[in-house]
C-alpha positions in Angstrom: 47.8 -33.7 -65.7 44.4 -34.2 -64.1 45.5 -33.7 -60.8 48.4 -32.5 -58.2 50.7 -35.1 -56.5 52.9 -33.7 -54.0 57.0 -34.3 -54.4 60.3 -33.8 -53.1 62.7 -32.5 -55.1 65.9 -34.2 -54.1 68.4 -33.2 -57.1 67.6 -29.8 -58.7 67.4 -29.9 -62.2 70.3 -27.3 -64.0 68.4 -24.3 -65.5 68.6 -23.8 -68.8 68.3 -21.0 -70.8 65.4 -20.8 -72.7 65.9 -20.6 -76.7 63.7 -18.5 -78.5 62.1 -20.6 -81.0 59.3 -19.9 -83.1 56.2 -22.1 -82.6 55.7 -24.8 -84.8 53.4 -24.7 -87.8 50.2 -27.0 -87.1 49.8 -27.7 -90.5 53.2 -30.2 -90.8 52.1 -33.2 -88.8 55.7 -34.3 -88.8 57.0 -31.6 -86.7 54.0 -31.5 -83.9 55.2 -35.2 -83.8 58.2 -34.5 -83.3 57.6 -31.8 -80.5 55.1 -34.5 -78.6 58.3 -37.1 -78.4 60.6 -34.2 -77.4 57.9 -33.2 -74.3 57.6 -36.6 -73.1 61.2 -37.4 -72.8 61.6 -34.0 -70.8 58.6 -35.3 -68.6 60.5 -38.5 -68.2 63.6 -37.3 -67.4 62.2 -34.7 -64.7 60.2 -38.0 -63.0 63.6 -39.4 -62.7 64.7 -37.0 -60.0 61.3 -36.6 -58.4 60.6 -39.1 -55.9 56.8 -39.3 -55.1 56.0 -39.1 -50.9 52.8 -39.0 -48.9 52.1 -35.9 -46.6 53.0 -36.4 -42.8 52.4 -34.6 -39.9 55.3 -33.2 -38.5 56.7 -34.9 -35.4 57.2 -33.9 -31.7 61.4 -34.8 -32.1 61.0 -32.2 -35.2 59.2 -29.7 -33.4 61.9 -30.4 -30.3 65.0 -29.7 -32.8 63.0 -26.8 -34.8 62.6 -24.9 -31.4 66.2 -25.9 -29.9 67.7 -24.8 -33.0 65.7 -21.6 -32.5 66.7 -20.8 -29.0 70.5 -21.4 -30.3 70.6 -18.9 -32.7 72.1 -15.6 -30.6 69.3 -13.5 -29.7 69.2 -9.4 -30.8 66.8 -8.2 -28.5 69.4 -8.0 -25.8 73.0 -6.1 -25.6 76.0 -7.2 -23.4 77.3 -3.7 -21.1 79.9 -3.1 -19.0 79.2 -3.8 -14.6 80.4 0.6 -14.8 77.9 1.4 -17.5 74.7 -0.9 -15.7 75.5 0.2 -12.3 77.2 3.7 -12.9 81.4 4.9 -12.4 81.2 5.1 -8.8 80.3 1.3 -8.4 82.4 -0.4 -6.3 82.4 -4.7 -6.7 81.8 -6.1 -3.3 83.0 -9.5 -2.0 81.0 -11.9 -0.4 82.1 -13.1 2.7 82.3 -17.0 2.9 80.2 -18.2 6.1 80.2 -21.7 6.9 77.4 -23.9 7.5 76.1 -23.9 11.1 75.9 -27.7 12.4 74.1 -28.3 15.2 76.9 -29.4 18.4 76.1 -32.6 19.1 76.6 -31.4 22.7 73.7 -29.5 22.5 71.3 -32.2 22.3 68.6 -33.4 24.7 70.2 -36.8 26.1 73.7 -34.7 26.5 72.0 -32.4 28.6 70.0 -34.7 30.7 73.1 -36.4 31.6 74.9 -33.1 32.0 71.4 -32.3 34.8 71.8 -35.8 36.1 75.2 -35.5 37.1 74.8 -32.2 39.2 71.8 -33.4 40.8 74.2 -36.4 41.7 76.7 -34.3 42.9 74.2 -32.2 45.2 72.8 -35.2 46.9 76.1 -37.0 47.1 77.1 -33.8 49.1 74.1 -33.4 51.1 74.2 -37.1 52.5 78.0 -37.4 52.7 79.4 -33.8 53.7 81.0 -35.0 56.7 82.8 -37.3 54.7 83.8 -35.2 52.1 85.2 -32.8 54.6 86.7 -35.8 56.5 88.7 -36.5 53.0 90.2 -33.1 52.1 91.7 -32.7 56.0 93.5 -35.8 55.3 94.5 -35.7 52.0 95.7 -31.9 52.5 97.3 -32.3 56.5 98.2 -36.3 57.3 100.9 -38.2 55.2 99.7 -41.8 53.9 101.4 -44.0 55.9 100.1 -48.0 55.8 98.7 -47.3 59.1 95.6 -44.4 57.9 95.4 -46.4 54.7 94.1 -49.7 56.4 91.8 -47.5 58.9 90.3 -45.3 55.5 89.8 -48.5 53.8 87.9 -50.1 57.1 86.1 -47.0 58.3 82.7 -45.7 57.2 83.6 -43.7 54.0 84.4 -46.4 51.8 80.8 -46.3 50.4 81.5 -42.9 49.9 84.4 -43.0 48.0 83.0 -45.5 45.9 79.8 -43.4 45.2 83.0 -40.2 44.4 84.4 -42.7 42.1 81.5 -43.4 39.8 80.6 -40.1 39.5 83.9 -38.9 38.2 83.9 -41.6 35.4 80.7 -40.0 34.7 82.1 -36.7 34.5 85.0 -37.8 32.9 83.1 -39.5 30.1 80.9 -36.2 29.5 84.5 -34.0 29.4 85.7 -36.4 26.5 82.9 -35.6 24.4 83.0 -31.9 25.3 86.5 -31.9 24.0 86.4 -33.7 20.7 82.4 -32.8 20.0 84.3 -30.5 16.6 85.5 -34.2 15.4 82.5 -36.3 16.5 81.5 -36.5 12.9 84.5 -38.4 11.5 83.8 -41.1 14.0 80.7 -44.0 14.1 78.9 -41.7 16.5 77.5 -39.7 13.9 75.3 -41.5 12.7 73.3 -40.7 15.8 73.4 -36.6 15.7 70.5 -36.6 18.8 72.1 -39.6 20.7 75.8 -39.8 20.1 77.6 -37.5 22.5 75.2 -39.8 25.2 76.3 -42.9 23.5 80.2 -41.8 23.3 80.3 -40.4 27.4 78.7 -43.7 28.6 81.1 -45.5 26.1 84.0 -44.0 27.8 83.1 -44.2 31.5 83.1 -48.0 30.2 86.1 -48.0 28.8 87.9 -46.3 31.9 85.9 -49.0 34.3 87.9 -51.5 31.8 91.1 -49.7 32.7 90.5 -50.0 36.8 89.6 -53.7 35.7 92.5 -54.0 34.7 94.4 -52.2 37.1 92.9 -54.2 40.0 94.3 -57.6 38.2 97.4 -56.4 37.6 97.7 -55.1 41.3 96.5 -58.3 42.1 99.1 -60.7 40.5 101.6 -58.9 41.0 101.0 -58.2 45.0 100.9 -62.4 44.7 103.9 -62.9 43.0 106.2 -60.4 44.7 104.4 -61.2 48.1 103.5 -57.6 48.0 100.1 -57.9 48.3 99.3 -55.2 50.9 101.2 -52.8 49.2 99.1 -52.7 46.0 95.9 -52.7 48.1 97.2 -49.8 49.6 98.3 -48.4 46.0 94.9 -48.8 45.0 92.8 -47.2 47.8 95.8 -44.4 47.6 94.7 -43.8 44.0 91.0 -44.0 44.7 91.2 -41.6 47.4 93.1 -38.9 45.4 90.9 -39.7 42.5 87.4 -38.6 44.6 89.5 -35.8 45.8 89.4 -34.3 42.4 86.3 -35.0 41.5 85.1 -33.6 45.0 87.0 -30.2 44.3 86.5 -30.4 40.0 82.9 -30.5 39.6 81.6 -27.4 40.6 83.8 -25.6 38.0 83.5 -28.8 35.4 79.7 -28.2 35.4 80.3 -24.8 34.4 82.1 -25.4 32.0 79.9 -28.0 30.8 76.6 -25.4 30.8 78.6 -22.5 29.0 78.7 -22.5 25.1 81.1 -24.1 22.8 83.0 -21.3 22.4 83.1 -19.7 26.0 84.2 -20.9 29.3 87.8 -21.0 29.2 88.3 -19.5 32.2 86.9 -23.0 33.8 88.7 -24.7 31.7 91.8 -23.4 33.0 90.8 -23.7 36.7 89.6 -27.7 35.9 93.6 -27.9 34.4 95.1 -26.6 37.5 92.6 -28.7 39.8 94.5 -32.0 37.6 98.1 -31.1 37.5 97.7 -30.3 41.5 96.2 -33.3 42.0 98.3 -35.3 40.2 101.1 -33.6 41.8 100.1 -34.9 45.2 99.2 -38.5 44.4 103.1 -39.0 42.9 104.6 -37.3 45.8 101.9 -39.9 48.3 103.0 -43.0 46.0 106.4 -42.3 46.5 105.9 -41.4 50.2 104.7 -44.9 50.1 107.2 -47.1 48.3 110.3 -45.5 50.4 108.2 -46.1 54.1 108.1 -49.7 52.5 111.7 -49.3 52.0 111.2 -50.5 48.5 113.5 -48.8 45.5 112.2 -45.9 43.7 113.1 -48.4 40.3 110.0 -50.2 41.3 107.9 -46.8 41.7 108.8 -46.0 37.7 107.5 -49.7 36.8 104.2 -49.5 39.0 103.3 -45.9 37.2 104.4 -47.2 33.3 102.7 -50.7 34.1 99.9 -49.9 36.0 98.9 -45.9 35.2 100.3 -45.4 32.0 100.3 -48.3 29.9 96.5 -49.2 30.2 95.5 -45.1 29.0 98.2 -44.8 26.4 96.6 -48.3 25.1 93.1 -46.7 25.0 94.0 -43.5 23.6 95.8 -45.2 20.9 92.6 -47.2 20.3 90.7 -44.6 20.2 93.1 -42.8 17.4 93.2 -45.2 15.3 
């Protein structure tokens, strides 16, 4: 052949064993004839199972399998030991301990905290224009009996605006104590999707929501004073609950504030002190009420429907709300 073509061999050919023969004599033409025919049908059976194919550079997916099949093959020039034999007898496996992720409290955010300020400095001037009418309150919430007579004087004399003033700043406070409490489950609710803004958003939302509630209350008193004729009586069930109502947050916010401006975790000694302030409280306004309803000679029966109609339902509601 004059020259080389390249192949693949895709069926090898059986070997077979080679017969000593001795070479033909050149003189008979018949047998170098006959070894010319024998050589060409060797060549053409052997081009049967060659199949003639053009040189090609090798591919990047070939090069990609080459190598990954390389890196699977185990390697030798490392040996698996023991954590005693790397480290020594004496080693001793330590656990980690697991330590959760620190989240930032949403109470411990700028707007929180500006509210928090806002209130105190509230407080402080509320005090320092009103102290004789602060004082005025305690002596007669803590010495005088509410008869009809001192409720119609308190709500004509000069402390209504006061009391009003009292009032609005312990929805306030009240709205900042809700998101103290539940600021550990602040982000399974709507309000965190604002982690700088939501405990704001959630202690103006519920100083709304418990204006909603006196709203309500006041229309309830209302209808009902018309219906029953009673009318004087729930006015007088009203300012009775405002008055006790500015009470505690007149006595409640020195120690609520401190609680406020301690850490999560600390503070529970205010917390305790704000809990007994409440039940006290809440102590003397039934014990007033019911003072109330028997000078009006009215049944106690009445008393149980005015505190589940009026006081209870309307807060159960919202909590439930709230829950859900």
């Amino acid at each position: 052949m004059s020259h080389l073509i390249p192949y693949r061999i895709e069926k090898p050919l059986a070997t077979q064993p080679k017969a000593e023969a001795s070479p033909p004599a050149t003189s008979d033409s018949l047998a170098v004839d006959s070894l010319t025919t024998d050589t060409l049908a060797v060549d053409s059976l052997a081009m049967d199972s060659l199949q003639l194919v053009e040189p090609t550079p090798a591919s990047p997916a070939h090069i990609f399998w080459s190598d990954l099949n390389a890196t699977e093959q185990p390697s030798t020039r490392y040996r698996e030991v023991s954590p005693e034999e790397l480290f020594g007898t004496e080693s001793v496996q330590a656990e980690m301990p697991f330590l959760e992720p620190r989240h930032t409290s949403p109470i411990a955010t700028g707007p929180f905290g500006l509210l928090t300020l806002a209130i105190l400095l509230f407080y402080c001037l509320m005090l320092y224009q009103h102290l004789g009418d602060a004082t005025l309150l305690i002596s007669r919430v803590t010495r005088e009996r509410a008869t009809g007579e001192r409720l119609s004087e308190d709500a004509n004399g000069g402390y209504s605006h006061f009391l009003t003033l009292t009032t609005t700043l312990g929805l306030l406070l009240l709205g900042v104590v809700t998101m103290r409490l539940t600021a550990p489950m602040l982000h399974l609710t709507p309000l965190a999707a604002w982690p700088e803004t939501g405990a704001f958003i959630g202690a103006l939302g519920v100083a709304v929501a418990l204006c909603g509630v006196t709203l309500y209350q006041l229309i309830v008193c209302a209808v009902a004073g018309r219906i029953t004729y009673t009318q004087h009586l729930f006015e007088q069930l009203f300012l009775l609950k405002r008055t006790f109502f500015a009470l505690l947050t007149l006595i409640a916010t020195p120690f609520t504030l401190l609680w406020l401006l301690t850490p999560a975790d600390t503070g529970t000694i205010w917390f305790w002190v704000i809990i007994i302030e409440l039940v006290l409280s809440l102590i003397l306004y039934l014990q007033e009420t019911l003072s109330l309803f028997i000078s009006k000679k009215i049944s106690i029966l009445h008393w149980f429907l005015y505190l589940c109609g009026v006081e209870i339902f309307p807060l159960s509601l919202l909590i439930l709300w709230v829950v859900r």
